[in-house]
BALOBA-1460 file (C-alpha; in Angstrom, 3 decimals):
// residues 351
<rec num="1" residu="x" x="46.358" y="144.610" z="105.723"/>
<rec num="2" residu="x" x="45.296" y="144.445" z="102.183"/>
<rec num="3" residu="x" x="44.921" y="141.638" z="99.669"/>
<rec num="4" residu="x" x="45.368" y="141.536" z="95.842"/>
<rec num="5" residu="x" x="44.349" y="138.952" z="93.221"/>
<rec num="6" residu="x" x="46.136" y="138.840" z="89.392"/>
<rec num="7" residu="x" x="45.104" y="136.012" z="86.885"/>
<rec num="8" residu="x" x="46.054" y="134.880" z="83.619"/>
<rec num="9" residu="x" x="43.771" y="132.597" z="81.960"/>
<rec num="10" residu="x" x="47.136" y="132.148" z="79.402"/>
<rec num="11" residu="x" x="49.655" y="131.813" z="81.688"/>
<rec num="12" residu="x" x="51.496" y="134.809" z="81.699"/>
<rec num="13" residu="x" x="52.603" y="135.802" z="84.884"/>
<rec num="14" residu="x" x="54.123" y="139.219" z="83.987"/>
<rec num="15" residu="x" x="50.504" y="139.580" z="83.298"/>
<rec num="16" residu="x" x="49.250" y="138.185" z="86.620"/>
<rec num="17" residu="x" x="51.294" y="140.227" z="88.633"/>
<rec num="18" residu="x" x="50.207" y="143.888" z="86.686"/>
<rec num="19" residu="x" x="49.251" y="146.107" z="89.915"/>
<rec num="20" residu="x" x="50.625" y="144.445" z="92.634"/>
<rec num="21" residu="x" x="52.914" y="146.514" z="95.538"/>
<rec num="22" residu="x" x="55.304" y="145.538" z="97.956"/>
<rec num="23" residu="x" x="53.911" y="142.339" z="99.094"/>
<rec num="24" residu="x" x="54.490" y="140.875" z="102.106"/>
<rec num="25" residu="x" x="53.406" y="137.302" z="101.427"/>
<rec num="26" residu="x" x="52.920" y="135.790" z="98.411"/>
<rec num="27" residu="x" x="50.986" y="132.474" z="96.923"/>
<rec num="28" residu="x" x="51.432" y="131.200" z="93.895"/>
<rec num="29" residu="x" x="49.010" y="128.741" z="92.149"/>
<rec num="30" residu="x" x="49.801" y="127.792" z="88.592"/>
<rec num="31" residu="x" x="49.495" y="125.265" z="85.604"/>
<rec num="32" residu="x" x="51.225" y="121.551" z="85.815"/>
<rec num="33" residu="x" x="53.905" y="122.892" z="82.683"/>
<rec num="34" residu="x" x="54.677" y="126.405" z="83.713"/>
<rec num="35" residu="x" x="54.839" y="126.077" z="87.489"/>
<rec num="36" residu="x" x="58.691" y="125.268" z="88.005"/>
<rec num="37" residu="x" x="59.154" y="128.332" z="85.346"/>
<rec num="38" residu="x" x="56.575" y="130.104" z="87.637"/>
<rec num="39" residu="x" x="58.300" y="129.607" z="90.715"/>
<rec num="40" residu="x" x="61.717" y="131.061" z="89.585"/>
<rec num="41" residu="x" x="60.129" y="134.156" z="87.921"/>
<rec num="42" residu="x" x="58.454" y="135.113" z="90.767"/>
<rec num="43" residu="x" x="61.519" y="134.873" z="93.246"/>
<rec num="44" residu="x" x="63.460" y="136.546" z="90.452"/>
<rec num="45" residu="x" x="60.644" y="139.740" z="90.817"/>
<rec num="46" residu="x" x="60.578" y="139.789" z="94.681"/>
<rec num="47" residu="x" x="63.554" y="138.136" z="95.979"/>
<rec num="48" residu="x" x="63.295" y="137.716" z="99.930"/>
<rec num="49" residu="x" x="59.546" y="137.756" z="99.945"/>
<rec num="50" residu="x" x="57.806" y="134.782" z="101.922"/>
<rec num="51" residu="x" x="56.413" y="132.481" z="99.022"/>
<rec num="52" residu="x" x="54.452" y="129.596" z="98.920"/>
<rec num="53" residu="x" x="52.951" y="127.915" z="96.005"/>
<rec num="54" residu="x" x="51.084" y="124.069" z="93.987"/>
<rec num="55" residu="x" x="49.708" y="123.376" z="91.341"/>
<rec num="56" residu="x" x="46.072" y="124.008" z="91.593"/>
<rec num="57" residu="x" x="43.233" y="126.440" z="89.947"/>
<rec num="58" residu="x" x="42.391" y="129.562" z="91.866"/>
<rec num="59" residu="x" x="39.732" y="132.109" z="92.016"/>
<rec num="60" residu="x" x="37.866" y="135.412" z="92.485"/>
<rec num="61" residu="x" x="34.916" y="136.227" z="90.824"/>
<rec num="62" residu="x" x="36.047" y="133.843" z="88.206"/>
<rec num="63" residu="x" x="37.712" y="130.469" z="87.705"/>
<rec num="64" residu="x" x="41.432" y="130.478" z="86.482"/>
<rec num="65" residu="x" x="41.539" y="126.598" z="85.282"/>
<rec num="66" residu="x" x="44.691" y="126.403" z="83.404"/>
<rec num="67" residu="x" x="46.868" y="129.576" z="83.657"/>
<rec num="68" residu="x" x="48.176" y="131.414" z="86.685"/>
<rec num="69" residu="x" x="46.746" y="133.088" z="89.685"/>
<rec num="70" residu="x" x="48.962" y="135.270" z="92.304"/>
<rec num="71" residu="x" x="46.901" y="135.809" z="95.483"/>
<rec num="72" residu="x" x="49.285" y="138.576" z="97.830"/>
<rec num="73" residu="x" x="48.975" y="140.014" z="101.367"/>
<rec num="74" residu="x" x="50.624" y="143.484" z="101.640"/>
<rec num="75" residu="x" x="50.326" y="146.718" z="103.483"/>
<rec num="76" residu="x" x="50.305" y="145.345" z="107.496"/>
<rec num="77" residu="x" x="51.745" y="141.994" z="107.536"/>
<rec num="78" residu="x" x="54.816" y="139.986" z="109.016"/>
<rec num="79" residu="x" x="54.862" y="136.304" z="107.201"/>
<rec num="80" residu="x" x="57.582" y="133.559" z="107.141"/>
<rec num="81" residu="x" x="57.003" y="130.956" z="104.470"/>
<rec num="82" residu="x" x="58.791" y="127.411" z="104.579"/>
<rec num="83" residu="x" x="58.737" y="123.765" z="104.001"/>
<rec num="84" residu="x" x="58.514" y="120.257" z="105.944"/>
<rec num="85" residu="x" x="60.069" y="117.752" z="103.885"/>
<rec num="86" residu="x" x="59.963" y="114.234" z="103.633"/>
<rec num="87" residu="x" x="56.245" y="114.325" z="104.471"/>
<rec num="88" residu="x" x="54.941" y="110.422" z="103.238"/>
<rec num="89" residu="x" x="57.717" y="108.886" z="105.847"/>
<rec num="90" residu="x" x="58.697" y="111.308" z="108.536"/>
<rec num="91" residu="x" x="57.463" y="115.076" z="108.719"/>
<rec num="92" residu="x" x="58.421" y="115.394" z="111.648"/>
<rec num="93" residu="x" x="61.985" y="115.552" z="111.071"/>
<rec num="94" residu="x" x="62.059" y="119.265" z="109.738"/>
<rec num="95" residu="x" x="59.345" y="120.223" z="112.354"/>
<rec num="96" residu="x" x="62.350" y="123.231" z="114.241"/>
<rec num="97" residu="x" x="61.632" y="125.037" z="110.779"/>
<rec num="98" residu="x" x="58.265" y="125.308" z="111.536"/>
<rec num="99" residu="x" x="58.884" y="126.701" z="115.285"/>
<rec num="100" residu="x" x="61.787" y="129.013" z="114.868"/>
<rec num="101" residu="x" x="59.294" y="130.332" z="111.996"/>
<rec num="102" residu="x" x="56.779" y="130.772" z="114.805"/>
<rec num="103" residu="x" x="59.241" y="132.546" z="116.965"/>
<rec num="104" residu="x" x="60.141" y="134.765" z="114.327"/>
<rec num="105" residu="x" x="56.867" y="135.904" z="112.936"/>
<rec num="106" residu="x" x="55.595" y="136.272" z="116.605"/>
<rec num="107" residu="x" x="51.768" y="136.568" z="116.985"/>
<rec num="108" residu="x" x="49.056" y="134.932" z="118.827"/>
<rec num="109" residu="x" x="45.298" y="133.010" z="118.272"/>
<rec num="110" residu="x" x="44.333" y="136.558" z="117.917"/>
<rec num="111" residu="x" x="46.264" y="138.078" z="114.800"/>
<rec num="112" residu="x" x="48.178" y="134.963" z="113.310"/>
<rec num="113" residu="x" x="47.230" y="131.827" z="111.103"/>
<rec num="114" residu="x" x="48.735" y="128.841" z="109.751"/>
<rec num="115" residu="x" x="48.868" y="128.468" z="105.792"/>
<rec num="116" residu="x" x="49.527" y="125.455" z="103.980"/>
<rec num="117" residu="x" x="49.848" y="123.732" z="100.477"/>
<rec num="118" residu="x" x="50.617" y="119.894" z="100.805"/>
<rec num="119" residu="x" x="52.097" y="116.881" z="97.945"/>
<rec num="120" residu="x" x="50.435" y="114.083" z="99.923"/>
<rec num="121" residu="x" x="50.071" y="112.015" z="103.205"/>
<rec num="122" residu="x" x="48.112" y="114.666" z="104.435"/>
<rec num="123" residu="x" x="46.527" y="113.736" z="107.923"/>
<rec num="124" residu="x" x="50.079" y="112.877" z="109.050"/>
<rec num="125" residu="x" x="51.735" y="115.989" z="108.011"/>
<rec num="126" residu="x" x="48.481" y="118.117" z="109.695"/>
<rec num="127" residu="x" x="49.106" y="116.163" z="112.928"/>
<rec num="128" residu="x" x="52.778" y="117.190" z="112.810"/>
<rec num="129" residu="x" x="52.352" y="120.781" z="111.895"/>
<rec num="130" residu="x" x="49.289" y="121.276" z="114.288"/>
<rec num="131" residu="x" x="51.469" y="119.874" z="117.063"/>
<rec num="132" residu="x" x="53.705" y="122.739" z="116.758"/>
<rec num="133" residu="x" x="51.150" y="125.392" z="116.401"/>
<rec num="134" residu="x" x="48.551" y="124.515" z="119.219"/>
<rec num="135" residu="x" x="51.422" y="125.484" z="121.585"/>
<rec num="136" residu="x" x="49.986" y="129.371" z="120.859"/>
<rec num="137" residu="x" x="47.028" y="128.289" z="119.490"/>
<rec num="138" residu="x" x="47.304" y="128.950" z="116.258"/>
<rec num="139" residu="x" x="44.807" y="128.057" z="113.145"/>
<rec num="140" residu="x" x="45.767" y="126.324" z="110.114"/>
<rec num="141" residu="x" x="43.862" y="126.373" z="106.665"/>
<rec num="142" residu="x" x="45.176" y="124.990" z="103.547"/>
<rec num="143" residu="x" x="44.871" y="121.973" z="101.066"/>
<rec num="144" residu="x" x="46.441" y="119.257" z="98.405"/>
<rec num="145" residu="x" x="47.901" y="120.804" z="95.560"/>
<rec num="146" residu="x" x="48.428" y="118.309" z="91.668"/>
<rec num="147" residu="x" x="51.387" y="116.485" z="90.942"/>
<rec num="148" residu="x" x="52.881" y="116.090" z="93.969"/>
<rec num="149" residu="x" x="55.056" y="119.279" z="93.863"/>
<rec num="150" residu="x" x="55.016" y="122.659" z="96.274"/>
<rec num="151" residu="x" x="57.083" y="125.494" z="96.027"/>
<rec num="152" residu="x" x="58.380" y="127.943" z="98.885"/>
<rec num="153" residu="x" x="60.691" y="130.635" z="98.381"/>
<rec num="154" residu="x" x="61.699" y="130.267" z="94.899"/>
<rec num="155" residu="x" x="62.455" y="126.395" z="95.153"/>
<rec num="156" residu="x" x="60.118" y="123.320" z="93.806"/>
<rec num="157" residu="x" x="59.881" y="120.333" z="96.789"/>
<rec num="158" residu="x" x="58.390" y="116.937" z="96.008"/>
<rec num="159" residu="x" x="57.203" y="114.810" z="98.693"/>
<rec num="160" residu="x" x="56.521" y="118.239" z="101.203"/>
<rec num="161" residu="x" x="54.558" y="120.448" z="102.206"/>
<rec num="162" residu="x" x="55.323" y="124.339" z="102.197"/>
<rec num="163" residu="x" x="53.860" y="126.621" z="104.806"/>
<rec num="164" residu="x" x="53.328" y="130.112" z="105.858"/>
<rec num="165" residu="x" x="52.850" y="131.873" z="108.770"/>
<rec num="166" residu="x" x="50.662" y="135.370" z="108.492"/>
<rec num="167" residu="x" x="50.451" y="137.446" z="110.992"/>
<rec num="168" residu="x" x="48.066" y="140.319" z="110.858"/>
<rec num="169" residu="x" x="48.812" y="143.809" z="112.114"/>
<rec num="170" residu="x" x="45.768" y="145.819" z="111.672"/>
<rec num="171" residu="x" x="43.384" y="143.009" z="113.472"/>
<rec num="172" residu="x" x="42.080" y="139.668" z="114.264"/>
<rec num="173" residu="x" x="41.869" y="136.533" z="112.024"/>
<rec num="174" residu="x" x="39.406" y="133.717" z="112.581"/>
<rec num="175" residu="x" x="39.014" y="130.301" z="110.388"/>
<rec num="176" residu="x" x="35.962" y="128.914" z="108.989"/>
<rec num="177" residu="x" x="35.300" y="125.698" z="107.957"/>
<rec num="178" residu="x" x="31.746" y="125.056" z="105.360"/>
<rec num="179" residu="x" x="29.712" y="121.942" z="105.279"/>
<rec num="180" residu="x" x="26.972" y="121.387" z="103.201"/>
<rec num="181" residu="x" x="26.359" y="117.788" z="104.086"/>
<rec num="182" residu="x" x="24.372" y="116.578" z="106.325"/>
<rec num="183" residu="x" x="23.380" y="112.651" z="107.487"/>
<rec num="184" residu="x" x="21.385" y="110.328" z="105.908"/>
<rec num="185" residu="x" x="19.204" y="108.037" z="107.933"/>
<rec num="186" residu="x" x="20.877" y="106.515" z="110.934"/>
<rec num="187" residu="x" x="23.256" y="104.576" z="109.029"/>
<rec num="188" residu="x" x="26.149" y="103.468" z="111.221"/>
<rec num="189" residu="x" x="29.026" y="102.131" z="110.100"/>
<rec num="190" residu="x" x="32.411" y="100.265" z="111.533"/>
<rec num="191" residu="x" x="34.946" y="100.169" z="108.846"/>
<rec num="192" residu="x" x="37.361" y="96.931" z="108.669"/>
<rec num="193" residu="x" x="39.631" y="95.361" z="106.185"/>
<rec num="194" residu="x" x="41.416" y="98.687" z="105.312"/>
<rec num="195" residu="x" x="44.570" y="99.730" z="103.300"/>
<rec num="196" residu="x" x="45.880" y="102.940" z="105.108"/>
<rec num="197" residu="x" x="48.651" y="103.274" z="102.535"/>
<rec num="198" residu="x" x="46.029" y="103.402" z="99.829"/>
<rec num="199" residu="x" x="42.696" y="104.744" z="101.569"/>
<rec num="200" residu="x" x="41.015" y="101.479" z="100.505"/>
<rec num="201" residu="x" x="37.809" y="100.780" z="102.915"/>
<rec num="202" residu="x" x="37.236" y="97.252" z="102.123"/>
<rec num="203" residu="x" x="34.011" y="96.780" z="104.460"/>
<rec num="204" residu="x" x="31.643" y="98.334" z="106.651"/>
<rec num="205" residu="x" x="29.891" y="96.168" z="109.448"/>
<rec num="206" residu="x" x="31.253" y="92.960" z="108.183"/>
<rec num="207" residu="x" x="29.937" y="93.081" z="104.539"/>
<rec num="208" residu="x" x="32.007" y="94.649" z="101.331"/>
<rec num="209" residu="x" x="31.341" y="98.219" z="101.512"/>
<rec num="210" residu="x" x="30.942" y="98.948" z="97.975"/>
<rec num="211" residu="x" x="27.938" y="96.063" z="98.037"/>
<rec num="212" residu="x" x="26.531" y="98.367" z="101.331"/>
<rec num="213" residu="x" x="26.923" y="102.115" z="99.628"/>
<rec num="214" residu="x" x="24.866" y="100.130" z="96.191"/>
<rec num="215" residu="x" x="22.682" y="98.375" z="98.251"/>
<rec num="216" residu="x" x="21.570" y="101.425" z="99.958"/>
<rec num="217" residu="x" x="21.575" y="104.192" z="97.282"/>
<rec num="218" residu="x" x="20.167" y="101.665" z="94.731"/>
<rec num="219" residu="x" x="23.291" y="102.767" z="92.350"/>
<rec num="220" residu="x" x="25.017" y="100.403" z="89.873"/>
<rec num="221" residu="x" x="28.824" y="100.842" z="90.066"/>
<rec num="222" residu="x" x="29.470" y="102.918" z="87.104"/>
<rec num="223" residu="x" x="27.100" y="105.699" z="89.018"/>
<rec num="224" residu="x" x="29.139" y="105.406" z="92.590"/>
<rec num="225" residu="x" x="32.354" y="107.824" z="91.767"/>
<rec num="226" residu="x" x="29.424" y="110.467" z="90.841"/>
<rec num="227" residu="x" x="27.307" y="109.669" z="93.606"/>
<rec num="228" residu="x" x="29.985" y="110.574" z="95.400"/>
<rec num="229" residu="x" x="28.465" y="114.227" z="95.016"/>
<rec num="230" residu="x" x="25.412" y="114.107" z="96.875"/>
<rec num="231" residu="x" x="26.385" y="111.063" z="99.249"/>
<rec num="232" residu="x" x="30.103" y="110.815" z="100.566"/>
<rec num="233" residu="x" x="30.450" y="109.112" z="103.618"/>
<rec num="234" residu="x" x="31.185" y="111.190" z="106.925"/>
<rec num="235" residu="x" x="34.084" y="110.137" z="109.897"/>
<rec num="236" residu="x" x="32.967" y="110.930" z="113.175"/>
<rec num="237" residu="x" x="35.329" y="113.015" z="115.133"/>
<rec num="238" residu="x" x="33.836" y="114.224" z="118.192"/>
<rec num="239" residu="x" x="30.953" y="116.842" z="117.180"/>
<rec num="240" residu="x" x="32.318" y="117.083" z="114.159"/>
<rec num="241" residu="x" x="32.309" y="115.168" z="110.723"/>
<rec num="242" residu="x" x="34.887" y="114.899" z="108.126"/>
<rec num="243" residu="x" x="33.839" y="113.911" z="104.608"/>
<rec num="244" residu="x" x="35.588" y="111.286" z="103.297"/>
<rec num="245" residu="x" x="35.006" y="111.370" z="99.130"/>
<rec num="246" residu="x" x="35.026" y="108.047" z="97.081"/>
<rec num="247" residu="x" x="37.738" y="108.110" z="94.631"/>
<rec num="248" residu="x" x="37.252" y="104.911" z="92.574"/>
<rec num="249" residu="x" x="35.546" y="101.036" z="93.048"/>
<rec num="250" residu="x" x="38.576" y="98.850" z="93.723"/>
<rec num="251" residu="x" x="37.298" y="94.984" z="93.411"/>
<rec num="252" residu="x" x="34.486" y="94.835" z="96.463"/>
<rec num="253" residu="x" x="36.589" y="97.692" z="97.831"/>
<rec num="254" residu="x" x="36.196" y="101.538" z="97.715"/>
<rec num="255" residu="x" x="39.176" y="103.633" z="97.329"/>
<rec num="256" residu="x" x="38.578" y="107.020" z="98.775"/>
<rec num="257" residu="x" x="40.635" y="110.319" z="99.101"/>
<rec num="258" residu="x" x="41.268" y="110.647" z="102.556"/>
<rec num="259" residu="x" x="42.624" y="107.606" z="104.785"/>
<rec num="260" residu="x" x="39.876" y="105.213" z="106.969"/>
<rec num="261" residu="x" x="41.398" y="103.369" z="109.218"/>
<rec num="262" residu="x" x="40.006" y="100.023" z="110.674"/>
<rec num="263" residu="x" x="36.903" y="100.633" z="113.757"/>
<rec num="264" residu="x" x="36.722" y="104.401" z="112.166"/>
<rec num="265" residu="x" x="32.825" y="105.420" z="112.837"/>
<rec num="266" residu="x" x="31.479" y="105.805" z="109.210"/>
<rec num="267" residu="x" x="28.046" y="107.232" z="108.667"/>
<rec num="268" residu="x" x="26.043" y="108.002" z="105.113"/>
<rec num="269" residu="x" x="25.896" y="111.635" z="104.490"/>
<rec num="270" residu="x" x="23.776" y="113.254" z="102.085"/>
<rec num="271" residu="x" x="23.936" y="116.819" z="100.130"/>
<rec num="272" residu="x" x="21.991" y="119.414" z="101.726"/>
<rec num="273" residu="x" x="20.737" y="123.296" z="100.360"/>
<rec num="274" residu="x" x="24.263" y="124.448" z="99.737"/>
<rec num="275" residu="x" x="23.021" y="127.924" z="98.731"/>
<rec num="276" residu="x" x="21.039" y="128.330" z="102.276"/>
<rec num="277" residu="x" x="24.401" y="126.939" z="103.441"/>
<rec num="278" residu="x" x="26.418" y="129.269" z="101.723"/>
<rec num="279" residu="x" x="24.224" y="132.466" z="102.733"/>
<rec num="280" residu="x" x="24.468" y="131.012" z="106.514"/>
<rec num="281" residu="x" x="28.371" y="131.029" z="106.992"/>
<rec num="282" residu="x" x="28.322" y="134.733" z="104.964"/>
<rec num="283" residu="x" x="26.053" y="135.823" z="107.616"/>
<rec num="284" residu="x" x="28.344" y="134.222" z="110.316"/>
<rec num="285" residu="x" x="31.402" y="135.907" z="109.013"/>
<rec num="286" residu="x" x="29.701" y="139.106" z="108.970"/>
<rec num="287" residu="x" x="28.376" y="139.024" z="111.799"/>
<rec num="288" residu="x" x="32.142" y="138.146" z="113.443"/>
<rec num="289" residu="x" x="34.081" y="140.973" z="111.451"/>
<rec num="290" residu="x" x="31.840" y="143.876" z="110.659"/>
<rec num="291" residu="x" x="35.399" y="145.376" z="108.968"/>
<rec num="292" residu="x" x="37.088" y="142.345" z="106.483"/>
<rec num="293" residu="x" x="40.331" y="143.352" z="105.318"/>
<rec num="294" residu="x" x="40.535" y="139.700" z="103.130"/>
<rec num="295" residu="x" x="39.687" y="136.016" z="103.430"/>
<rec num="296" residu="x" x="41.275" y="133.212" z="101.656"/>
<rec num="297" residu="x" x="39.612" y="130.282" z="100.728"/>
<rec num="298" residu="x" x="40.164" y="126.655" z="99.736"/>
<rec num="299" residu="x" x="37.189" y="124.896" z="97.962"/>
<rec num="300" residu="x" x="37.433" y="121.425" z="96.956"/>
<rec num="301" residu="x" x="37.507" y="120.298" z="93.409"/>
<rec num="302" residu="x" x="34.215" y="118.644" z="94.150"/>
<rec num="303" residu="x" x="32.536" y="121.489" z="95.420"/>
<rec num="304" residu="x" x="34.140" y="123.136" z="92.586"/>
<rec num="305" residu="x" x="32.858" y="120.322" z="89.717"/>
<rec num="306" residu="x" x="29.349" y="120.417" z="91.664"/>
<rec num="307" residu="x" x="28.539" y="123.707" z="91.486"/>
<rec num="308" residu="x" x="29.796" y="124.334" z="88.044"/>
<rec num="309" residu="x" x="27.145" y="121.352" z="87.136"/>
<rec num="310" residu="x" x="24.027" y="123.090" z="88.565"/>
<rec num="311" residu="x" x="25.446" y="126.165" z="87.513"/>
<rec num="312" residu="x" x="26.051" y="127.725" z="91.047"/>
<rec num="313" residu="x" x="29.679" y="128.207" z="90.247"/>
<rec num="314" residu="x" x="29.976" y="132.047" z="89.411"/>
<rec num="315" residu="x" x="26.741" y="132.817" z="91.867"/>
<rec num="316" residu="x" x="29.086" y="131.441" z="94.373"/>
<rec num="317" residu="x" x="32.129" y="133.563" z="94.094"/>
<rec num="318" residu="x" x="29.741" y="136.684" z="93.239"/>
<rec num="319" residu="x" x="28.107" y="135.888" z="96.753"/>
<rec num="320" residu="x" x="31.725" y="135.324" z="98.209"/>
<rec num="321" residu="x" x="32.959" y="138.569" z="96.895"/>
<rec num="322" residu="x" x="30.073" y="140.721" z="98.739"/>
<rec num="323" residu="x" x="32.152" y="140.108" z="101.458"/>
<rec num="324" residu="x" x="35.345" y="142.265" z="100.338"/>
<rec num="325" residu="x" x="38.230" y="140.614" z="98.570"/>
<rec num="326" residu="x" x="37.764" y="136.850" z="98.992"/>
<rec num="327" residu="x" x="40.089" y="134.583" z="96.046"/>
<rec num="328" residu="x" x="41.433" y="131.278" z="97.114"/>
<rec num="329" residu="x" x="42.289" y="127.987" z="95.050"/>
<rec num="330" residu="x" x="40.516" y="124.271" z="93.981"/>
<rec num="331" residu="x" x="42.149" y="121.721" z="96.212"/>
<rec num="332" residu="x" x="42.178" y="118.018" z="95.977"/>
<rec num="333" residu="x" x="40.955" y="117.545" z="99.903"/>
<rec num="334" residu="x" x="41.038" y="120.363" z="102.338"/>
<rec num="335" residu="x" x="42.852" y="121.248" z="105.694"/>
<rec num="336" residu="x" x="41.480" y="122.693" z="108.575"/>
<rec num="337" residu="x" x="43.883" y="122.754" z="111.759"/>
<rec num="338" residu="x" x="44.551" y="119.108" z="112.115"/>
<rec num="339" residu="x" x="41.666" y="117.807" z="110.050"/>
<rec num="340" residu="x" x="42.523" y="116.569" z="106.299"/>
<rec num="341" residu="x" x="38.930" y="116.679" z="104.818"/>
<rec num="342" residu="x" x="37.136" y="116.102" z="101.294"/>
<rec num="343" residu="x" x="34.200" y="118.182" z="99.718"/>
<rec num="344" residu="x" x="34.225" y="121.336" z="102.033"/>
<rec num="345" residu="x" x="35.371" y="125.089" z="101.795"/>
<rec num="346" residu="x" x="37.971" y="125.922" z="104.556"/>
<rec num="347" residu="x" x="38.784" y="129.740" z="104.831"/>
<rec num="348" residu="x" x="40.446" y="132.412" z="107.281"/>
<rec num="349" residu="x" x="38.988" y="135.796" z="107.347"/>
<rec num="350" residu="x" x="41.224" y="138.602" z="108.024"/>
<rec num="351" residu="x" x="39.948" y="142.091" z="110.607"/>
């Protein structure tokens, strides 16, 4: 399989799509007032071909902010693209799409991979979808596109999620997920008086938790939402740990960007050598798939607004691209199999 990138930092998708040839799979991410106009265009220029697409930046070696990017699989690929409506009450519904998708496209753990651009309620729509594709065991990696819109086969959904399923001819395929946080003394946290509806954490170990997260960091609460950077707090889930990002200060509350739920294990996490990091999980992937056909990434717009602040930003997708042809798009919180997570890199290399 092959993989092809087109930008256009002015929105001009004629312009995006210069060079591309007979793709098999297609994702669109575009600007907040061209991406209905978006959507149509491109169905009108390859009607029938498996589309998904949000509202989002995307990337190669550079940063499309406010135009359009096309990222397109071709040349040894069967995909089915779809959507599950109705996500923020019941996902679940629409979940047959899903499987007779599965059925269709085929494919295994081995050669086939799960990807997905969401409007909201995330961690409910990942459990539903992930129920579905554990059955064969297959990987999911994908993220929260803006304004609550996603597009799949020429048609703009609110309130869903679209999907595609990739399966890849010539080889394997293999997820990825990056952390560059690590934990921060032995804080240890049990988080009460939530707001699931509204990701509110009210407190942690009895006391308010935006009085713990000052009392600890020595931070005032103007300097908490960019603290947020170099000391998120982490959800224990088994050996792993999802970041949870602070969104806003909501009275003696915290509002975050990924649902806590009451007796979730919280701990303090705080930002490690990202560019050690970085190096570590090229190595890794390397050292899985000497031959790399593609990989698609999701970064999060924190990562994203991080490393463009200590000027990392372009290092990182030059370091990204000595791998082959890597692109992928800025997501508001990130999705690996059934985990909805903030301030990471998810990504699925392709044999």
């Amino acid at each position: 399989m092959k993989q092809f990138f087109g930008m256009s930092h002015r929105g001009n998708l004629e312009e995006a799509l210069q060079g591309i040839y007979q793709p098999q799979f297609i994702m669109l991410l575009s600007n907040d007032t061209q991406f209905e106009e978006h959507v149509k265009e491109l169905e009108r220029r390859f009607p029938g071909v498996p589309s998904i697409g949000c509202i989002g930046m995307s990337y190669q070696t550079g940063v499309v902010e406010h135009g359009v990017g096309v990222i397109a699989f071709y040349d040894g690929v069967t995909a089915a693209a779809n959507v599950l409506e109705e996500v923020s009450t019941m996902p679940v519904k629409y979940i047959q799409r899903l499987e007779r998708d599965m059925q269709k496209v085929g494919g295994s753990s081995r050669d086939t991979v799960c990807i997905d651009f969401c409007a909201g309620n995330d961690a409910c729509v990942l459990t539903t979808i992930y129920t579905a594709l554990q059955k064969q065991g297959i990987s999911l990696v994908g993220g929260t596109g803006d304004q609550g819109k996603v597009a799949a086969n020429g048609r703009v959904y609110k309130d869903a999620v679209a999907y595609g399923l990739v399966r890849n001819q010539g080889g394997r395929v293999k997820t990825y997920k990056e952390n560059i946080y690590h934990q921060l003394g032995d804080y240890r946290f049990i988080a009460s008086d939530t707001d699931r509806a509204n990701y509110i954490l009210g407190s942690l170990n009895g006391r308010p938790a935006k009085q713990v997260y000052k009392d600890i960091l020595h931070v005032t609460d103007e300097e908490i939402l960019t603290r947020t950077f170099q000391n998120p707090f982490g959800k224990v889930n088994g050996e792993d740990t999802c970041i949870i990002s602070i969104k806003e200060v909501n009275g003696n509350a915290l509002a975050c960007f990924r649902q806590v739920n009451d007796s979730d294990v919280l701990i303090l996490l705080e930002l490690g050598d990202y560019q050690a990091i970085t190096r570590g999980t090229i190595q890794q992937i390397c050292q899985d798939f000497p031959r790399r056909s593609a990989i698609f990434s999701v970064n999060c717009l924190f990562r994203y607004k991080l490393f463009s602040e200590h000027n990392y930003m372009q290092a990182y997708l030059r370091d990204m691209a000595s791998l082959g042809c890597h692109a992928g798009f800025v997501g508001y919180g990130e999705h690996y199999n059934n985990r909805f997570v903030n301030q990471s890199m998810t990504c699925v290399v392709f044999e």
